[in-house]
N, C-alpha and C positions, 0 to 999 in steps of 0.2 A: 313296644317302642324300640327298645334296643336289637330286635332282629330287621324292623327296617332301617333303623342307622346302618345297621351291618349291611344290607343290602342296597343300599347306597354308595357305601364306601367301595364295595366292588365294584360296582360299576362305573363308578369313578376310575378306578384303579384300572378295569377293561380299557375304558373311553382315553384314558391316559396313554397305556401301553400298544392301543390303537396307534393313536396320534403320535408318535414317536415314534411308530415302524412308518408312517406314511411319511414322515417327513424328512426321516435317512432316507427312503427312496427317493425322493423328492432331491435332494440334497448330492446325492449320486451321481441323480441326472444328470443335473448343473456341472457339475466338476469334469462328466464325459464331455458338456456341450462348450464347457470352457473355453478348452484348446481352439475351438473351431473359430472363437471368438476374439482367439490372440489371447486369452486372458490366464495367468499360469494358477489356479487354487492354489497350489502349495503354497503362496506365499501368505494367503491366510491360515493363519492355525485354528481357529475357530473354525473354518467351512472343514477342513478336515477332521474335526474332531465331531464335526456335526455329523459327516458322512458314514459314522462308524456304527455297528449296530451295540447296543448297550443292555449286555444279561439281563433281566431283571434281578436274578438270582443273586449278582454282585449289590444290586444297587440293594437288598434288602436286606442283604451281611451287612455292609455296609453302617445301615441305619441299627442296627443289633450290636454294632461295635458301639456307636455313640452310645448310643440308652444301654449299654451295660457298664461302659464307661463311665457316665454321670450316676449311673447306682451305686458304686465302686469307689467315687470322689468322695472327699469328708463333706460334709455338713460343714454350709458358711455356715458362721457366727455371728448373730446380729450384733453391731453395737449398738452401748445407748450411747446417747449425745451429751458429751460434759459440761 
């Protein structure tokens, strides 16, 4: 059971990292066909940050920062109710 979980999540994780290269290119396009169009991208921040290619490598430190972070955090304390 937990090795097709795992084998799930990869391919999730493929299908993901697919879909995020296809759509900076996609997004590239756009900002070359822009200009032709009168239209300036840089003045959106989002299309340029969309255009940009994204490590995975970063985005998975990243996530290793948080969850060693919250490891690290004290323990809430519940209260009871007075």
């Amino acid at each position: 059971m937990a090795a097709e979980a795992d084998r799930r999540a990869e391919l999730d994780l493929q299908i993901s990292l697919l879909t995020e290269h296809e759509i900076t290119k996609v997004v590239a396009l756009l900002n070359e066909m822009a200009p032709k169009m009168e239209i300036d991208p840089r003045q959106n921040e989002e299309l340029q940050e969309a255009a940009s290619d994204i490590a995975p490598e970063r985005v998975l430190d990243k996530i290793d920062q948080g969850l060693s972070g919250r490891n690290n955090a004290p323990a809430a304390r519940s209260q009871k109710p007075e």
